[in-house]
LOKE-940934 format. One record per residue (C-alpha): residue number from 1; residue in three letters; x, y, z. Coordinates in steps of 0.1 Angstrom, whole numbers. Layout:
N
<r i="NUM" aa="ALA" xx="X" yy="Y" zz="Z"/>
...
***
This chain:
384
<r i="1" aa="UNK" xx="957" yy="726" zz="1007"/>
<r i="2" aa="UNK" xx="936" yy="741" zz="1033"/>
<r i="3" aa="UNK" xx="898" yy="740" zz="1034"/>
<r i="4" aa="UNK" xx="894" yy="777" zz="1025"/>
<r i="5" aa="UNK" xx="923" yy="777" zz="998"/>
<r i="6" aa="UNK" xx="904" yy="743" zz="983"/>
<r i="7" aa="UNK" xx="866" yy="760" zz="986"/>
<r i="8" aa="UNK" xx="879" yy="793" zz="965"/>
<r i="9" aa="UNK" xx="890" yy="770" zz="942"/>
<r i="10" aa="UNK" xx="862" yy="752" zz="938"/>
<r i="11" aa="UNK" xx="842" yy="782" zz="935"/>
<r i="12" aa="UNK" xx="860" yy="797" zz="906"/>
<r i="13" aa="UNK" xx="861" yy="768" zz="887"/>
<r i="14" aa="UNK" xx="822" yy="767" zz="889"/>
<r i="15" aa="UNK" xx="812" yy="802" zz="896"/>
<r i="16" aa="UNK" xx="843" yy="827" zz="885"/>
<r i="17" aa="UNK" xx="860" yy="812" zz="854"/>
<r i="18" aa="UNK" xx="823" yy="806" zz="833"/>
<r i="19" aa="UNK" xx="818" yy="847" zz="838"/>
<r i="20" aa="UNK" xx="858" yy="856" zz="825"/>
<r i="21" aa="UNK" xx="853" yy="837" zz="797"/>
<r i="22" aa="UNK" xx="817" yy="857" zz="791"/>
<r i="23" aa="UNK" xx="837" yy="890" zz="794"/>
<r i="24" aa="UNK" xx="868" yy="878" zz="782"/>
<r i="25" aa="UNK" xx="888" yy="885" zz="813"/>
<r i="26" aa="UNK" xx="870" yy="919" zz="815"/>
<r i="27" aa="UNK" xx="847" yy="931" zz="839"/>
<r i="28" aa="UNK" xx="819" yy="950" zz="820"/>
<r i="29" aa="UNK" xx="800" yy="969" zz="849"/>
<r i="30" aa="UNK" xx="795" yy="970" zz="888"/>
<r i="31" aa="UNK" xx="768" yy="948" zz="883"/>
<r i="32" aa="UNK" xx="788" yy="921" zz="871"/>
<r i="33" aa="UNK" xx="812" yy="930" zz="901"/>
<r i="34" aa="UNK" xx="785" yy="932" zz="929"/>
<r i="35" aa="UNK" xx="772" yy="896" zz="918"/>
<r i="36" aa="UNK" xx="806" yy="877" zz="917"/>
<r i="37" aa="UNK" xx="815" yy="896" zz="952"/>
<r i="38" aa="UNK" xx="774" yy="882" zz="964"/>
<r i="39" aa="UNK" xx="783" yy="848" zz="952"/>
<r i="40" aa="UNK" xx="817" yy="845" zz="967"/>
<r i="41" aa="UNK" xx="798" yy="854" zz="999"/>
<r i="42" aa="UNK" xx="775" yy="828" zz="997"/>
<r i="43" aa="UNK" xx="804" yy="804" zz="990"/>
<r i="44" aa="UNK" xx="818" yy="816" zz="1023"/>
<r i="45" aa="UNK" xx="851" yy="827" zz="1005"/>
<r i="46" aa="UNK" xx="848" yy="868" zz="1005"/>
<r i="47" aa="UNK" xx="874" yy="886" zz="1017"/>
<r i="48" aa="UNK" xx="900" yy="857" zz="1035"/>
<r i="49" aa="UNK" xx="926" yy="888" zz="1043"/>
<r i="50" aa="UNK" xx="905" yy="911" zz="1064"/>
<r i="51" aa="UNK" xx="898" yy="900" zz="1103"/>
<r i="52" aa="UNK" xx="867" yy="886" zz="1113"/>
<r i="53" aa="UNK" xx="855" yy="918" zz="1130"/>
<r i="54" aa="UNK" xx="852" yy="931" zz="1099"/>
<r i="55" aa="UNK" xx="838" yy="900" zz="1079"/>
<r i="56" aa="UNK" xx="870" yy="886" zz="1069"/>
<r i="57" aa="UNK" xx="887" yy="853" zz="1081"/>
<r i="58" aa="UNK" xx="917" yy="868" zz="1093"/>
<r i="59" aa="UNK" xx="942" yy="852" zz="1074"/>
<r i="60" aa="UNK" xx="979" yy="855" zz="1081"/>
<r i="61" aa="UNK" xx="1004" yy="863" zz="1048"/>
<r i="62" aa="UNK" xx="1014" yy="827" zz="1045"/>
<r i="63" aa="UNK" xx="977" yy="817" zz="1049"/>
<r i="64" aa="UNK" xx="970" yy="840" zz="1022"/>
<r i="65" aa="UNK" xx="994" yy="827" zz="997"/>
<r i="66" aa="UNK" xx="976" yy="794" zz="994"/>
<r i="67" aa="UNK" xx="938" yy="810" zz="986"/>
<r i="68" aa="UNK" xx="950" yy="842" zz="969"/>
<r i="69" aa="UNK" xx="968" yy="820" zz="943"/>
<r i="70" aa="UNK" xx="935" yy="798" zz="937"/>
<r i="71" aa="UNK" xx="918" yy="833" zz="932"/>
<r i="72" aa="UNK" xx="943" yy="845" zz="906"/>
<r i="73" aa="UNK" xx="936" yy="811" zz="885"/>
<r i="74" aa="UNK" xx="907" yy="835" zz="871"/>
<r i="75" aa="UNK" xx="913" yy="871" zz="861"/>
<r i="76" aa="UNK" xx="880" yy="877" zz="879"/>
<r i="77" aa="UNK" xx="887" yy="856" zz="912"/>
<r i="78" aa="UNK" xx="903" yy="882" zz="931"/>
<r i="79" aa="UNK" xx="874" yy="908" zz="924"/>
<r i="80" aa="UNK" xx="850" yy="880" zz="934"/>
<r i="81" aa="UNK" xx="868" yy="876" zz="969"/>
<r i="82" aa="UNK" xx="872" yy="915" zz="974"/>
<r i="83" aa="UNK" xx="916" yy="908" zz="971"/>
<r i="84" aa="UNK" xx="921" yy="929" zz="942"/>
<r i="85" aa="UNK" xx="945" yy="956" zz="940"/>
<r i="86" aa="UNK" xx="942" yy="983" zz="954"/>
<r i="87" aa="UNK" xx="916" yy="974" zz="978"/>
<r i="88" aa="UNK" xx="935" yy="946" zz="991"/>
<r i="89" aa="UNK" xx="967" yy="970" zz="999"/>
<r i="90" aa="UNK" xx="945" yy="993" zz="1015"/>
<r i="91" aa="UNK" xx="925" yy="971" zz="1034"/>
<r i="92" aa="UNK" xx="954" yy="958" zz="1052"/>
<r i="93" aa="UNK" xx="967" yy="993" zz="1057"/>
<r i="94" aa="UNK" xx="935" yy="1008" zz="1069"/>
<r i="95" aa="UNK" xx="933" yy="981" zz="1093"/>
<r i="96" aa="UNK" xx="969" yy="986" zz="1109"/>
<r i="97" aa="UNK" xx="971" yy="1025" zz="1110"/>
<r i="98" aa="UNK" xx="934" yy="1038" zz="1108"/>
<r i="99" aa="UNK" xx="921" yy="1055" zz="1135"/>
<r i="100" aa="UNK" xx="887" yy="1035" zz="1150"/>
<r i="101" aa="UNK" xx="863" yy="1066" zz="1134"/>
<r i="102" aa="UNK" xx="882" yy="1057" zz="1102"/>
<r i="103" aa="UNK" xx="881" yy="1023" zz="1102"/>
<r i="104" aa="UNK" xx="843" yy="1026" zz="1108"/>
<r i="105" aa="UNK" xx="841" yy="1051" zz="1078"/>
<r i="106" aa="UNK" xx="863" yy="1038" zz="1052"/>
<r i="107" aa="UNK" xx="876" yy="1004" zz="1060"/>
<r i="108" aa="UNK" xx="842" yy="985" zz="1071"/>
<r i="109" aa="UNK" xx="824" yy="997" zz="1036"/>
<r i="110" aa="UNK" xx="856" yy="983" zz="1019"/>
<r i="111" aa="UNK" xx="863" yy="953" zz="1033"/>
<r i="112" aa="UNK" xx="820" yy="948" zz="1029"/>
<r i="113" aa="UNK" xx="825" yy="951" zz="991"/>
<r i="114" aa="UNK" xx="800" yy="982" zz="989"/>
<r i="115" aa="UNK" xx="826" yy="1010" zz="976"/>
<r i="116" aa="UNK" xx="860" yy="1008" zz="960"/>
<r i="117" aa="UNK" xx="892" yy="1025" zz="968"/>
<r i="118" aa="UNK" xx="927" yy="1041" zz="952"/>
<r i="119" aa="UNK" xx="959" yy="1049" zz="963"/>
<r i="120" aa="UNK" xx="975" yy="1077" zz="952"/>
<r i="121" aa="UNK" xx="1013" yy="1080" zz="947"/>
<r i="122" aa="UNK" xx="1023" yy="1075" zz="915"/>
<r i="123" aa="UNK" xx="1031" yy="1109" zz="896"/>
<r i="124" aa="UNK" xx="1042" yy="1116" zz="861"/>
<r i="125" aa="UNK" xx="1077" yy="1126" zz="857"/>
<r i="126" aa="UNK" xx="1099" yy="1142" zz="873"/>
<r i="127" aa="UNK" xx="1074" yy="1131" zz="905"/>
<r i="128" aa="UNK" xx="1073" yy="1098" zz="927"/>
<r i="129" aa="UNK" xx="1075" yy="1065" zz="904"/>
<r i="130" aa="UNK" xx="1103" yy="1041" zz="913"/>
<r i="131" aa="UNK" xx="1115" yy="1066" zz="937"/>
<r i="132" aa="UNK" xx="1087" yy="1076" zz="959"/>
<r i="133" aa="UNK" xx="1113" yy="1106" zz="980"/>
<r i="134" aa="UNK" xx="1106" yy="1124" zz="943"/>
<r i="135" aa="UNK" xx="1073" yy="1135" zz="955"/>
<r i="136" aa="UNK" xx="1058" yy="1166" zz="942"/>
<r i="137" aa="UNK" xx="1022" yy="1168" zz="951"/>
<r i="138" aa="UNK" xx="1018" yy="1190" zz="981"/>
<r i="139" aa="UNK" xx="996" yy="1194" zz="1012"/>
<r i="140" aa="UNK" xx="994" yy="1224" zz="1033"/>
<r i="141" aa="UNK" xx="981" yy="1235" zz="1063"/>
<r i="142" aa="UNK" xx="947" yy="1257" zz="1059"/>
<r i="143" aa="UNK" xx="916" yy="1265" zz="1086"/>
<r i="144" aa="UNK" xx="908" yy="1234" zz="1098"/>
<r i="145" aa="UNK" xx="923" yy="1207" zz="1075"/>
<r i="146" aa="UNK" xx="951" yy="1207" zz="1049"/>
<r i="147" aa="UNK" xx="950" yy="1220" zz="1007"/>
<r i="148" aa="UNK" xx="964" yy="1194" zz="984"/>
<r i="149" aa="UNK" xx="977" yy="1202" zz="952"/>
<r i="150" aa="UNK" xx="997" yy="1183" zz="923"/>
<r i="151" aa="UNK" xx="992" yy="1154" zz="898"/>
<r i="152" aa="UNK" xx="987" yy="1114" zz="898"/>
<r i="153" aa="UNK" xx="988" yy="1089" zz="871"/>
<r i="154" aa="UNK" xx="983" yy="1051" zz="868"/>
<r i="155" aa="UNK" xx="959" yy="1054" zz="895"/>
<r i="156" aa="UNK" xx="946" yy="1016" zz="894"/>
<r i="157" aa="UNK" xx="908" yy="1017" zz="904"/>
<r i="158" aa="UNK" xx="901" yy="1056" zz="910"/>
<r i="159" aa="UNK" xx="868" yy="1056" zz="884"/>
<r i="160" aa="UNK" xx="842" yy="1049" zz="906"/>
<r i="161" aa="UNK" xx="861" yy="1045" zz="940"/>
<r i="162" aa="UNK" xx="843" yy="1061" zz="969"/>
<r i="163" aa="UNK" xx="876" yy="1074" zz="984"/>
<r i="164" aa="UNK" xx="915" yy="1079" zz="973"/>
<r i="165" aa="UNK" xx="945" yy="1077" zz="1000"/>
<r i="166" aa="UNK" xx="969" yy="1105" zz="982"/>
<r i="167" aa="UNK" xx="1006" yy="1105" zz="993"/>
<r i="168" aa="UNK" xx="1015" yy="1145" zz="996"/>
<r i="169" aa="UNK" xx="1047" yy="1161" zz="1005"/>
<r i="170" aa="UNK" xx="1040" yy="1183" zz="1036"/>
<r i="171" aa="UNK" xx="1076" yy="1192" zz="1045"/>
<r i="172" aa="UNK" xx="1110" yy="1188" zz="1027"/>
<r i="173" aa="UNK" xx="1111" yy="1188" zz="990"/>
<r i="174" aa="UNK" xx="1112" yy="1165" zz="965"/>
<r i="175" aa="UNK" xx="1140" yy="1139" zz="968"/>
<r i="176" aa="UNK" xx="1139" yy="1137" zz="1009"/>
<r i="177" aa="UNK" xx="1131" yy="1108" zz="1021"/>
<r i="178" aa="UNK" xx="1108" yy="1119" zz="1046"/>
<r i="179" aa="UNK" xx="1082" yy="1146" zz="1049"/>
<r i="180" aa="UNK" xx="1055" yy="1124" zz="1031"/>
<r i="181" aa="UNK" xx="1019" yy="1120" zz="1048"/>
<r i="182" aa="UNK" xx="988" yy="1104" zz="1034"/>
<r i="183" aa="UNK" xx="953" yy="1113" zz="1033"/>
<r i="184" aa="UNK" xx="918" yy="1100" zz="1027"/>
<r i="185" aa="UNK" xx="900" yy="1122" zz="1001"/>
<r i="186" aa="UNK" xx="865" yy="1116" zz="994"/>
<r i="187" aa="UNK" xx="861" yy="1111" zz="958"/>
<r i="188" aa="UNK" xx="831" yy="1134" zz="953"/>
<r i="189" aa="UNK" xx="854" yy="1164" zz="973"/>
<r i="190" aa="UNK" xx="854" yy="1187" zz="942"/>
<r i="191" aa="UNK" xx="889" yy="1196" zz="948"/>
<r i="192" aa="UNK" xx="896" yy="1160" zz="928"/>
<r i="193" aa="UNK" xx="889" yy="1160" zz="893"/>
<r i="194" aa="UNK" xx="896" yy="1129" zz="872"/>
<r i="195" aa="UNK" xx="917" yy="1141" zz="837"/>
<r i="196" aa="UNK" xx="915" yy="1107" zz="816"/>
<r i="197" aa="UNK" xx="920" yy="1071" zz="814"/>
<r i="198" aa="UNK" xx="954" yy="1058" zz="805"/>
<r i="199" aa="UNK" xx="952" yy="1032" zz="779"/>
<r i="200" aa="UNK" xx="977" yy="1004" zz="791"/>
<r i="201" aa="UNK" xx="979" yy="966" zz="779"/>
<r i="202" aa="UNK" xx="963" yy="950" zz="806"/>
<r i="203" aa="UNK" xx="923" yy="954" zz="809"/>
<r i="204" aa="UNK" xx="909" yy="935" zz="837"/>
<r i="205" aa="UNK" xx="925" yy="955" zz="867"/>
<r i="206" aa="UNK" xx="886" yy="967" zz="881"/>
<r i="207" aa="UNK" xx="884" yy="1007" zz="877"/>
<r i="208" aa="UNK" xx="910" yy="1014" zz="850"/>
<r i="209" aa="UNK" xx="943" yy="1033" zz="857"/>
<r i="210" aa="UNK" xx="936" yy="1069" zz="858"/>
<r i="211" aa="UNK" xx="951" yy="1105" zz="857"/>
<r i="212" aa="UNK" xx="938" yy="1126" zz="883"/>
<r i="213" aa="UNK" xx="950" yy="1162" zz="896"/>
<r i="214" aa="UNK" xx="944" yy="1176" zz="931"/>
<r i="215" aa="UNK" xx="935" yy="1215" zz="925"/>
<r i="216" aa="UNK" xx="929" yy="1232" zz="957"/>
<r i="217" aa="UNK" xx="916" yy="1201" zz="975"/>
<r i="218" aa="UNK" xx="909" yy="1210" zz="1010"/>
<r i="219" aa="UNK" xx="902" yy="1180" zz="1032"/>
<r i="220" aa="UNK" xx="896" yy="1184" zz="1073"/>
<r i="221" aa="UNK" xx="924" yy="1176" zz="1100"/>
<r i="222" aa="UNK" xx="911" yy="1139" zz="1105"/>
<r i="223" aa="UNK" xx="915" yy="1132" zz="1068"/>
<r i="224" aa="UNK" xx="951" yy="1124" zz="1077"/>
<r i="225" aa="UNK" xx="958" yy="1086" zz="1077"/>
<r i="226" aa="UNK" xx="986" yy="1078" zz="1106"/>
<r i="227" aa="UNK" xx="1007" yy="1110" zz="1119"/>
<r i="228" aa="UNK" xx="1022" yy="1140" zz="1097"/>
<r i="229" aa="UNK" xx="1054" yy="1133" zz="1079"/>
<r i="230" aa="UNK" xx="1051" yy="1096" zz="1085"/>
<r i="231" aa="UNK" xx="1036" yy="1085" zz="1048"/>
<r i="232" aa="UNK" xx="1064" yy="1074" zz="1037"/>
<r i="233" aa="UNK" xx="1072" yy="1051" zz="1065"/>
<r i="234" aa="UNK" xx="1034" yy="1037" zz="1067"/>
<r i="235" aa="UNK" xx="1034" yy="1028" zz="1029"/>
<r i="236" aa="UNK" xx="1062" yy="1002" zz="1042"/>
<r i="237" aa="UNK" xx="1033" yy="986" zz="1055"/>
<r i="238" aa="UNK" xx="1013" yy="985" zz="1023"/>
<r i="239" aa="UNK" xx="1044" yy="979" zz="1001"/>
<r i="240" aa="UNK" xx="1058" yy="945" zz="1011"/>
<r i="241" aa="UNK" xx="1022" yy="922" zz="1016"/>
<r i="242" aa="UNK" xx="1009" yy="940" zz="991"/>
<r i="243" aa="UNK" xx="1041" yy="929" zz="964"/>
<r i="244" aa="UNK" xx="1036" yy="893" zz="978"/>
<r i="245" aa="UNK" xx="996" yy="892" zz="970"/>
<r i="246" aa="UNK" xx="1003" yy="904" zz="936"/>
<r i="247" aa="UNK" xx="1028" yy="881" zz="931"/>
<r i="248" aa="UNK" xx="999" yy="850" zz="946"/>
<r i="249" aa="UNK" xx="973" yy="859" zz="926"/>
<r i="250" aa="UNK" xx="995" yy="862" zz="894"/>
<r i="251" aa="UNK" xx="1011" yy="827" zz="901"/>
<r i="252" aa="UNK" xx="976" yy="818" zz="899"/>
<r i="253" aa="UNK" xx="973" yy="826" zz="859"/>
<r i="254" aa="UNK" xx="1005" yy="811" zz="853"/>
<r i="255" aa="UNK" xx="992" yy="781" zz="867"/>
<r i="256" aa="UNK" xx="965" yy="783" zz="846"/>
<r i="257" aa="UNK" xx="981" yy="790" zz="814"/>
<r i="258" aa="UNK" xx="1001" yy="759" zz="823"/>
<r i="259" aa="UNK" xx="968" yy="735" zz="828"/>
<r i="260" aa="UNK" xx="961" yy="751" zz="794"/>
<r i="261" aa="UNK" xx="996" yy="739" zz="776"/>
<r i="262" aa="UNK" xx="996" yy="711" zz="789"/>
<r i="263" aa="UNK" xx="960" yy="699" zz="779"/>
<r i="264" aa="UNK" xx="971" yy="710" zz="741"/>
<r i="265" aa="UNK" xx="1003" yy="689" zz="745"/>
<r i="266" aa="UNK" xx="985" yy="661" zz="760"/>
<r i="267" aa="UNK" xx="955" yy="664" zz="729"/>
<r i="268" aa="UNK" xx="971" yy="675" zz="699"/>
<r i="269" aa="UNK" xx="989" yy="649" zz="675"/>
<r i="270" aa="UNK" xx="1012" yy="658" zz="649"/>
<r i="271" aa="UNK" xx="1046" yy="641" zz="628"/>
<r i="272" aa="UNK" xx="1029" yy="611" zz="642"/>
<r i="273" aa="UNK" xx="1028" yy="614" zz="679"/>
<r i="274" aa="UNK" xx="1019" yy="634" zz="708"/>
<r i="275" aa="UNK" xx="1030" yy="673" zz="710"/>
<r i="276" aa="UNK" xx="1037" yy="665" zz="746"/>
<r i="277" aa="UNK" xx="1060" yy="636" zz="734"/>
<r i="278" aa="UNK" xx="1080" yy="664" zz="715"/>
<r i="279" aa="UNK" xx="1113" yy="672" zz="736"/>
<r i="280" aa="UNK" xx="1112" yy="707" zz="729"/>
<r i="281" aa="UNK" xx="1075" yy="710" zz="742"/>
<r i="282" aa="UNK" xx="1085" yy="687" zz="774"/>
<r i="283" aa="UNK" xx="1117" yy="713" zz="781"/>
<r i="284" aa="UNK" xx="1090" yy="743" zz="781"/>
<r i="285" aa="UNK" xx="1064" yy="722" zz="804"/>
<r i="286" aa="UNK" xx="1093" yy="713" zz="828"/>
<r i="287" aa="UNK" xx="1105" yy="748" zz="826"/>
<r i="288" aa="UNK" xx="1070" yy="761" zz="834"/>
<r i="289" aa="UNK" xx="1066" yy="740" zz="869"/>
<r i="290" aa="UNK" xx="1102" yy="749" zz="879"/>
<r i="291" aa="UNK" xx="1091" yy="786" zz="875"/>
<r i="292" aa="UNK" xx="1059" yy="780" zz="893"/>
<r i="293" aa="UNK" xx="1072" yy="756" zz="924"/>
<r i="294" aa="UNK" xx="1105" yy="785" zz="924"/>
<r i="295" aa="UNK" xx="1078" yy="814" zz="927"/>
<r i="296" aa="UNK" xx="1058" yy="800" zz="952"/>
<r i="297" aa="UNK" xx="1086" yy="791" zz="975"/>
<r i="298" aa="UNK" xx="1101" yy="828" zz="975"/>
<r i="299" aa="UNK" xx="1065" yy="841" zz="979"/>
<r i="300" aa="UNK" xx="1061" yy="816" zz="1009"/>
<r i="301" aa="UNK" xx="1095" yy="822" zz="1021"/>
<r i="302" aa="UNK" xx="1085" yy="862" zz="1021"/>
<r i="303" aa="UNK" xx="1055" yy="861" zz="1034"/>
<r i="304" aa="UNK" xx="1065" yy="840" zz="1066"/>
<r i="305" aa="UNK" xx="1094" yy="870" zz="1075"/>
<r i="306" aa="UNK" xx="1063" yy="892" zz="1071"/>
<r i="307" aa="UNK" xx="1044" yy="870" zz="1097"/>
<r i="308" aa="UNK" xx="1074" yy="868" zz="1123"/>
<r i="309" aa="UNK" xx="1070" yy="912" zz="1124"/>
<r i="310" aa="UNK" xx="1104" yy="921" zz="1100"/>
<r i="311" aa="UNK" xx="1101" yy="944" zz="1070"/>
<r i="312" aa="UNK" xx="1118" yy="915" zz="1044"/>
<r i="313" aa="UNK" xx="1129" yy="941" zz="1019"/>
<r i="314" aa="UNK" xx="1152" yy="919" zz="1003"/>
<r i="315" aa="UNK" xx="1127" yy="889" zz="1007"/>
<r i="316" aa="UNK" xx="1103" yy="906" zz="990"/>
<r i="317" aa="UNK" xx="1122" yy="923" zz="961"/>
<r i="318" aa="UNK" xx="1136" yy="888" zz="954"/>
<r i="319" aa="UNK" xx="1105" yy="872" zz="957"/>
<r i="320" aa="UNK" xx="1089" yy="903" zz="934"/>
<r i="321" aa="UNK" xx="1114" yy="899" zz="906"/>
<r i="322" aa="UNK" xx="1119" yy="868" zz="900"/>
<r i="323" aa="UNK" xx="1078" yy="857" zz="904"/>
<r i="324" aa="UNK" xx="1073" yy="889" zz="877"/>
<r i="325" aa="UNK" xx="1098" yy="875" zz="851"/>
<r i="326" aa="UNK" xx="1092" yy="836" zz="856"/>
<r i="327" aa="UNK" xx="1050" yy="843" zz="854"/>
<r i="328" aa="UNK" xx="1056" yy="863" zz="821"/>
<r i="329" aa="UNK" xx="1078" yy="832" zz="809"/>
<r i="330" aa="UNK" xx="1051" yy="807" zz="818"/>
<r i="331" aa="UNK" xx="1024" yy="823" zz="803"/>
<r i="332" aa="UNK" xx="1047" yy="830" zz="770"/>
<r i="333" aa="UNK" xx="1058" yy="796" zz="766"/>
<r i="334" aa="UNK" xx="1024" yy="784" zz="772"/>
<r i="335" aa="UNK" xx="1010" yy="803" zz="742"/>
<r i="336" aa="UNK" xx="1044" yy="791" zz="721"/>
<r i="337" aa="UNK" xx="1028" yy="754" zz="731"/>
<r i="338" aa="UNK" xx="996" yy="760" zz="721"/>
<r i="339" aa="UNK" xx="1007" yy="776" zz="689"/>
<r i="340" aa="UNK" xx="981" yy="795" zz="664"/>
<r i="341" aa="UNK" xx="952" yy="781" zz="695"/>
<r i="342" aa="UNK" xx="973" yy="807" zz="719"/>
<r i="343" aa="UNK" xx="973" yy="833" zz="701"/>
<r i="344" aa="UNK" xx="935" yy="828" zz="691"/>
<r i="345" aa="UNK" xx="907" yy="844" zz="707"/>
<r i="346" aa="UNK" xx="895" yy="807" zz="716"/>
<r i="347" aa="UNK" xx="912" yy="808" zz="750"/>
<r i="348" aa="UNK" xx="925" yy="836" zz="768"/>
<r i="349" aa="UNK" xx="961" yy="826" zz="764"/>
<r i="350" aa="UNK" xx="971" yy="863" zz="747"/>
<r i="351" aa="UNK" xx="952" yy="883" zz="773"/>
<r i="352" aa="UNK" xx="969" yy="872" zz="803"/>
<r i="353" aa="UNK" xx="1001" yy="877" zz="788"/>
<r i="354" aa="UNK" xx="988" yy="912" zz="782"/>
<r i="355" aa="UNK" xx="979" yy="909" zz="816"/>
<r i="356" aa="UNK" xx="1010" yy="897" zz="832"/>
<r i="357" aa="UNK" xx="1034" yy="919" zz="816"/>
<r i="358" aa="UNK" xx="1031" yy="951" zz="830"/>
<r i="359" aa="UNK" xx="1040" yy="934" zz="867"/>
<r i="360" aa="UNK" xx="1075" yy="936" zz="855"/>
<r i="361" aa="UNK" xx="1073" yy="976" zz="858"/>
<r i="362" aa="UNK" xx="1047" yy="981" zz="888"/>
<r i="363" aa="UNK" xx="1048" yy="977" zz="922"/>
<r i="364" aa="UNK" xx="1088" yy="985" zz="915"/>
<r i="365" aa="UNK" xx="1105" yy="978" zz="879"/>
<r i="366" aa="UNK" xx="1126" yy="947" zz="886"/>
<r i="367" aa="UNK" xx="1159" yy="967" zz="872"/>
<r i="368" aa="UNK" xx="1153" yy="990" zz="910"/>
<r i="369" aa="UNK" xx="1148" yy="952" zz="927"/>
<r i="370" aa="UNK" xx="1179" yy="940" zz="915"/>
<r i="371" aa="UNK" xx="1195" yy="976" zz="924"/>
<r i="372" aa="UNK" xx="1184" yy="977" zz="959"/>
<r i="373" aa="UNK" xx="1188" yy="937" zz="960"/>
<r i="374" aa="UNK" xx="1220" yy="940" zz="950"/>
<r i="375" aa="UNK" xx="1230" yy="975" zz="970"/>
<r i="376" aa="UNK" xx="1217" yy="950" zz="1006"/>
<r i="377" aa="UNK" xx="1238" yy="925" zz="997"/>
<r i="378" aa="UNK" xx="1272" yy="947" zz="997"/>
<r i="379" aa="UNK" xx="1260" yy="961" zz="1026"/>
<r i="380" aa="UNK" xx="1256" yy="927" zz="1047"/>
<r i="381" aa="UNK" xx="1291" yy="918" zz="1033"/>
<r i="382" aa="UNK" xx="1308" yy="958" zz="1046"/>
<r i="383" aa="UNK" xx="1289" yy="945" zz="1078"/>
<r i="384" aa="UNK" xx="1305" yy="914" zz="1083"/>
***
């Protein structure tokens, strides 16, 4: 383990993990946000992805995958090292495609921990979900800047974010696969009104997932994020690393709902001997660290074709599906081993399964991995 990765996980076992179990996974306020992101500073842990000319250390995708998954041990840990989604995913986009007045604007602030971001793509139907060409929302050309119009939902994060980057359609229709461009709207621009939060199983993602609608939002010419019609392309870069850091920091609670099963095995006695001794319970411990060591070598194996420069589509749709499904499983048979204790309130077994399920439908539903998986792999074989 590296010195960073080691130090973050030091600090959430002392500093992180005592303030989850306070809030029960939840953060409460942006008080309780500001003084987790403060301590992680002091620790000398905050924000490991970002470079160093914006106060980061710079970290690589493989160097990442060793600290991110120590800060997913805690619900919190990622909000205390300023990796949580969706700041994380913008962060790193901001920093490839941002122009230097933007980067001063948006991305310095961000990666500092003062404000808080969104990203804006996701539409109710029939508009972008799974497939991103079904985009409705609209921007068009007015005096000096653009006019954006249409509807988002499951916007992680957009209460209280200082800025959204919205995906809109500014030429083709919906169902293209190009004519996509993406813009930074201020979140007090009154153009963007928030509708309601969407209650969802999982809690502890900062900011809520939110409805918002873009109703004559007029924003100026350097509001655009990269070139015209090329938002579709650009949220390649987002879309990969940002599929691998969810899948680090959620290997992070399945190792931690394993350290909790297998302290119950190892504690409880019962039909006069161990749980752990129990061959059922050892075939669900076993089966946990094969899902664990399997996850983290996809995500290591995706992240390092990320490092040499390729897209790794099918890297990371593997790595995505199988890392969604085998984290579920840990954390399920985890509560099975800790029986009535798992499903208590005593630990927080039963909210990071609540947590942990919804990664099966976000950031791509794994039935679309295995379709596109599945659609490369005929291809490489007509290729042959």
């Amino acid at each position: 383990m590296t010195d960073l990765a080691q130090r973050t996980a030091e600090f959430i076992r002392e500093s992180v993990i005592p303030v989850e179990e306070q809030y029960r996974g939840v953060v409460p306020s942006d008080d309780v946000r500001s003084q987790l992101q403060q301590a992680a500073k002091r620790a000398g842990v905050f924000a490991p992805h970002v470079s160093p000319e914006y106060g980061g250390h710079g970290l690589d995708m493989c160097g990442r995958a060793q600290v991110f998954e120590q800060a997913g041990y805690s619900l919190l840990g990622p909000l205390a090292l300023n990796i949580a989604a969706p700041d994380e995913g913008n962060m790193h986009m901001l920093e490839a495609i941002a122009t230097d007045e933007q980067k001063q604007q948006y991305l310095r602030p961000l990666a500092a921990g003062d404000v808080r971001s969104a990203f804006a793509m996701t539409e109710p139907a029939p508009g972008a979900g799974s497939d991103p060409s079904a985009l409705t929302t609209r921007a068009e050309r007015v005096h000096g800047g653009w006019r954006i119009d249409g509807r988002k939902w499951f916007i992680t994060g957009a209460d209280g974010a200082a800025f959204t980057i919205c995906m809109a359609r500014t030429s083709g229709a919906p169902g293209d696969s190009g004519g996509a461009t993406m813009f930074l709207v201020d979140n007090d621009n009154p153009g963007l009104k928030t509708i309601r939060h969407i209650e969802t199983l999982d809690e502890s993602l900062y900011g809520g997932h939110i409805e918002l609608v873009f109703d004559n939002c007029v924003v100026p010419d350097d509001a655009v994020l990269g070139q015209v019609d090329e938002g579709f392309r650009y949220a390649q870069v987002r879309l990969g690393p940002a599929r691998m850091t969810h899948c680090m920091r959620w290997l992070g609670i399945a190792r931690r709902a394993q350290d909790l099963a297998t302290a119950r095995a190892a504690e409880r006695h019962l039909f006069g001997s161990r749980l752990g001794d129990l061959g059922m319970v050892q075939q669900m411990i076993a089966d946990n660290e094969i899902d664990i060591a399997a996850s983290r070598g996809l995500i290591l194996r995706a992240s390092w074709e990320l490092d040499q420069g390729h897209r790794a589509s099918q890297a990371t749709s593997i790595a995505k599906t199988f890392c969604a499904e085998a984290i579920w499983r840990c954390v399920d048979r985890a509560v099975q081993v800790c029986g009535s204790l798992g499903i208590s309130g005593d630990i927080l077994l039963g909210r990071f399964l609540r947590e942990v399920r919804p990664f099966r439908i976000y950031d791509g539903p794994s039935e679309t991995h295995r379709w596109s998986i599945a659609k490369r792999a005929l291809r490489q074989h007509e290729q042959r």
